[in-house]
C-alpha positions in Angstrom: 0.0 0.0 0.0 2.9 2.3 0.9 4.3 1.9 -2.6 0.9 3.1 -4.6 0.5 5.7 -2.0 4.7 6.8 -3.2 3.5 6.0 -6.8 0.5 8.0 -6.9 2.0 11.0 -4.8 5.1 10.6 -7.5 2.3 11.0 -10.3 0.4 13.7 -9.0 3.3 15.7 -8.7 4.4 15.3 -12.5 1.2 15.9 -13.4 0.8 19.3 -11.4 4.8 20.4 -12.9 4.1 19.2 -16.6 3.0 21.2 -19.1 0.6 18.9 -20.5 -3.0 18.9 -20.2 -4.9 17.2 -17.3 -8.3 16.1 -17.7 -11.2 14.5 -15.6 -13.3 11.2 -17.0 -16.2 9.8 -15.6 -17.9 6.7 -17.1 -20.8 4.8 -16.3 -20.3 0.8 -17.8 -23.1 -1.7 -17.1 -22.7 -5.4 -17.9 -25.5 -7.7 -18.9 -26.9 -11.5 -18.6 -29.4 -13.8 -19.8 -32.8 -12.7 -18.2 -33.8 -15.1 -15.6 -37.7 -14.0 -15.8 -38.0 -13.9 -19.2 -41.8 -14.5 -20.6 -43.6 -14.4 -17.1 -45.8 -11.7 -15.7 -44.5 -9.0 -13.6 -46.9 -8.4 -11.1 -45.2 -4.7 -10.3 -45.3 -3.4 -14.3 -48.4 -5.5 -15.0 -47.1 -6.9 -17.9 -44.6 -10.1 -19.4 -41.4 -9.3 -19.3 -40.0 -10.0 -22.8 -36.7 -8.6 -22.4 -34.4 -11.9 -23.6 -31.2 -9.4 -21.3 -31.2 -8.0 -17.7 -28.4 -5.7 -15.9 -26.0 -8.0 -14.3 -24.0 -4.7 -12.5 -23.0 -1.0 -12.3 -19.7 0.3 -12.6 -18.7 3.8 -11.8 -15.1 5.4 -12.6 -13.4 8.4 -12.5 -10.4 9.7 -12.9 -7.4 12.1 -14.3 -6.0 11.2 -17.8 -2.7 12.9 -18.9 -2.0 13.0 -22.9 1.8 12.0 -23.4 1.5 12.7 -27.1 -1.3 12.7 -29.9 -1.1 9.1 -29.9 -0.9 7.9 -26.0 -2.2 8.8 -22.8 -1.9 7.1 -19.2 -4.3 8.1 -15.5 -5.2 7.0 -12.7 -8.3 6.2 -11.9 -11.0 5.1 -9.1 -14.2 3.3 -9.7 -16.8 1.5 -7.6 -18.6 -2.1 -8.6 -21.4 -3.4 -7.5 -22.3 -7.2 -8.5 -25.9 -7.3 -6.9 -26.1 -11.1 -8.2 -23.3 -12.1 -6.3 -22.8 -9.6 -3.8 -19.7 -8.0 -4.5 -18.8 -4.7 -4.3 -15.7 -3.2 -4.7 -13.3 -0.6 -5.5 -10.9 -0.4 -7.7 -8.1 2.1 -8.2 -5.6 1.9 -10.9 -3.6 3.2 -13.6 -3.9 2.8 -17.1 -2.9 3.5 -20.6 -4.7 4.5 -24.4 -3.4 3.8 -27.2 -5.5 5.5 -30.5 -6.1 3.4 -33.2 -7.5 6.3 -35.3 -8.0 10.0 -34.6 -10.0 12.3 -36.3 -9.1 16.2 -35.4 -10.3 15.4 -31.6 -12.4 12.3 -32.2 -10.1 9.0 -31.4 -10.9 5.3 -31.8 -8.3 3.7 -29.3 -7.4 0.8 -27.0 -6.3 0.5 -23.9 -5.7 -1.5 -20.6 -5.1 -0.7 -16.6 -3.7 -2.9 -13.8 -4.3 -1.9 -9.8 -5.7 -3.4 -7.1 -9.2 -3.6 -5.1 -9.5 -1.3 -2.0 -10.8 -2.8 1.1 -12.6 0.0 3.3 -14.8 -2.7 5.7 -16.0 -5.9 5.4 -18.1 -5.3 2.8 -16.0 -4.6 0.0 -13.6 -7.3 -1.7 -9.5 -7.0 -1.4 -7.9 -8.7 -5.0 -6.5 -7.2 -8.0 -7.9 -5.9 -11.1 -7.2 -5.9 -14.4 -8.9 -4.1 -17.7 -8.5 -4.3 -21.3 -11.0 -2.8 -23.7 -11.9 -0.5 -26.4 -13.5 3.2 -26.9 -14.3 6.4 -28.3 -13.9 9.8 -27.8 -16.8 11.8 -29.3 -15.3 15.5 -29.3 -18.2 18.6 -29.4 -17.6 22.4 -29.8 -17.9 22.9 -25.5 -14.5 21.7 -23.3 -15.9 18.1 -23.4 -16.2 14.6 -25.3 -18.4 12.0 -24.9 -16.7 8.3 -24.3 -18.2 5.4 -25.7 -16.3 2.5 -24.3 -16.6 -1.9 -24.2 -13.9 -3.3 -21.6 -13.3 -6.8 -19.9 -12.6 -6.4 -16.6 -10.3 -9.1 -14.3 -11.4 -9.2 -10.5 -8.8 -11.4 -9.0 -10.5 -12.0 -5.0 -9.0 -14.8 -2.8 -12.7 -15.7 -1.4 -14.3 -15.7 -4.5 -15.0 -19.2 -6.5 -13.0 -20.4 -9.1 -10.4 -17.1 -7.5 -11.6 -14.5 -9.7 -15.0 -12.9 -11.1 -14.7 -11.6 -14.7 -17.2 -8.9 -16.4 -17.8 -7.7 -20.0 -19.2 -3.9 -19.6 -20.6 -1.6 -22.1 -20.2 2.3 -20.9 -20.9 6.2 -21.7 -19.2 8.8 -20.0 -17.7 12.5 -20.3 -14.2 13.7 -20.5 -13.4 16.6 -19.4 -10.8 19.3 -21.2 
């Protein structure tokens, strides 16, 4: 823990002396499964439920992205997930790193991928590591912001869990900040 907390302290300070841009990201990603009450009634709606795919869970993140060049840029970011199925929540910091495939004047098709660990504040939340690989968009307008349109596989590595890890397909939309 000591050596994130040197890491991160080491990062936030070459981000506050460079000359490069710093901006915030949020994303909201939810992952999906088969739907387990598909074709019966729903008393609550008053109607069959016909949907064939349900939310599975919520992930949040946030975070400060630096870019290196027009081609690569690397942050660190928080999030917090919540597996209501299996009840799991927890929260993951990390750092990671976007490549672009393709770029557009500020539109950018890239890939990227993060590595940290899960943060245990009480007994509720999970300790492991986590991994991420995925793929996204940046969606530039005319006001200081883009909108991200992202698909990632996620990695929870938890010591209690069966099989040792729990692994998650997401979908998300979120804003960066310029």
């Amino acid at each position: 823990m000591k050596k994130i907390l040197l890491f991160l302290a080491l990062l936030v300070s070459v981000f506050s002396f460079s000359q490069r841009a710093v901006n915030y990201n949020f994303t909201l990603n939810v992952t999906f499964s088969g739907n387990e009450n598909f074709g019966e009634y729903d008393n609550y709606l008053e109607k069959t439920d016909w949907s064939p795919i349900a939310p599975n869970a919520i992930f949040l993140r946030n975070g400060l992205e630096v870019k290196l060049n027009s081609f690569i840029s690397t942050g660190v970011n928080l999030g917090l997930d919540v597996h209501p199925d299996v009840d799991i929540l927890a929260i993951p910091y990390y750092i990671d790193v976007k490549l672009a495939l393709a770029q557009s004047d500020d539109d950018k098709f890239y890939v990227g991928g993060g590595i940290g660990k899960l943060l245990k504040l009480g007994k509720a939340f999970e300790r492991g590591k986590y991994y991420k690989v995925g793929i996204g968009y940046y969606i530039s307008s005319e006001r200081n912001n883009s909108l991200i349109l992202n698909m990632d596989f996620h990695n929870k590595q938890i010591a209690n869990f069966e099989n040792g890890r729990l692994n998650s397909l997401s979908f998300g939309i979120g804003m960066i900040f310029l």
